[in-house]
N, C-alpha and C positions, 0 to 999 in steps of 0.2 A: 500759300498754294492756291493758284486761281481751280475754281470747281465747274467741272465740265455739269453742263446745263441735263446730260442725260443720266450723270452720277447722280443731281441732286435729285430727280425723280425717283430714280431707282430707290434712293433712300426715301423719299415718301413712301413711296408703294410698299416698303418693308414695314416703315411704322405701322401700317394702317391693318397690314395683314399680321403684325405681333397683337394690335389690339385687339384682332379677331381670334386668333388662334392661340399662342400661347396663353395673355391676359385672360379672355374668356374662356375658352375650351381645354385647356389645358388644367386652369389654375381651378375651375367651377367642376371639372372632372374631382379631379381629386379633393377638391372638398365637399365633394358628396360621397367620395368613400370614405374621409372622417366621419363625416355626420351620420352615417347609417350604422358607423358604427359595427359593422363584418364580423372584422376580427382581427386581431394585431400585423397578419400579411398585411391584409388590405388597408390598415392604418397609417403603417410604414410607406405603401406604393402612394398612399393619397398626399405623406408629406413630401415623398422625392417627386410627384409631380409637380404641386405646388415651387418646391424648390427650381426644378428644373423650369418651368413658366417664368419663376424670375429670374433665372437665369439667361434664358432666351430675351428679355426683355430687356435686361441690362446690357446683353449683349449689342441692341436695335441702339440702344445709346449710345453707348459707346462708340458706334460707329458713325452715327451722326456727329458727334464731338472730338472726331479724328483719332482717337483710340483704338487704331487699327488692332494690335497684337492685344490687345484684352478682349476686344469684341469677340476673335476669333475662336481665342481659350473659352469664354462664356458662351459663347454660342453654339460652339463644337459640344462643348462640356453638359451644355444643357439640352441638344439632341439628342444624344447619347443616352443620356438618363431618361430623359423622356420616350424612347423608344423600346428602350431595355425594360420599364415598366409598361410600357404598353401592350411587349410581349410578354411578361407573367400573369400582369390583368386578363388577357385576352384567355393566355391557356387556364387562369382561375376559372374565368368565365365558365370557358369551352365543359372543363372537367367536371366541376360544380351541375353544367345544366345547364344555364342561365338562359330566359329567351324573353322575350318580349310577350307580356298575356294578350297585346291582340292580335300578333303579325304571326306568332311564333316562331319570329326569325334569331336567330343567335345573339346574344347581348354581346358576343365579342367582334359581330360584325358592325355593332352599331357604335362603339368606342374605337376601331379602325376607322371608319367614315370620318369620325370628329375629331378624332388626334392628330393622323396621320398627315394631314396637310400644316401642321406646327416645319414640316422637313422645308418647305417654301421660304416662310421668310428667316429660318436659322439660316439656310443655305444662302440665301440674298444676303445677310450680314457678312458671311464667311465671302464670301464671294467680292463683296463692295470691298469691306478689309484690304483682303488681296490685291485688289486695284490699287486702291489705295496707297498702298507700299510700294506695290512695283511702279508707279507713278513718281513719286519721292526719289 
């Protein structure tokens, strides 16, 4: 299959925002809700982030390596998770208290900011995928 010059970008720019988003923000979120050590909620949300980071990340592969229908399931599958913990983290947050000591702005506004752009490049996988196949 010859690779249109603007697919293969688009698959750059996805790698580059998985390194940023799920790799780091995702997978360093949740392990700093092991490491603090909470309490077994937030132990559990720290290993399904983790998990979901890798899963979004496999997903970036996959789609590079023409793996369309896996990228999709892994990258769907690891949105998903990641989102669904980012809304119980948030309402832990929220309920708990939780705020920042110098800003006093809400700790669940400030894990919205850094999670939530993880939806960019799962969606740029899911999306390249789908090309991909109706291309085929």
């Amino acid at each position: 299959m010859k690779k249109n010059k603007n697919l293969i970008k688009a698959e750059i720019i996805c790698f580059f925002l998985t390194l940023i988003y799920p790799m780091f923000m995702v997978i360093m979120a949740g392990l700093g809700l092991i490491y603090n050590n909470y309490n077994k909620f937030l132990l559990l949300c720290g290993v399904f982030w983790i998990f979901s980071g890798v899963l979004i990340t496999t997903g970036t592969l996959l789609c590079i390596f023409n793996k369309s229908i896996l990228s999709i399931i892994n990258s769907s599958t690891g949105l998903l998770i990641c989102i669904t913990v980012l809304y119980l983290v948030m309402n832990y947050a929220d309920n708990s208290g939780w705020t920042d000591p110098y800003t006093l702005n809400p700790t669940s506004s400030m894990y919205f900011s850094r999670i939530i752009p993880v939806v960019f490049p799962a969606m740029g996988n899911i999306l390249i995928s789908v090309i991909k196949i109706w291309k085929n």
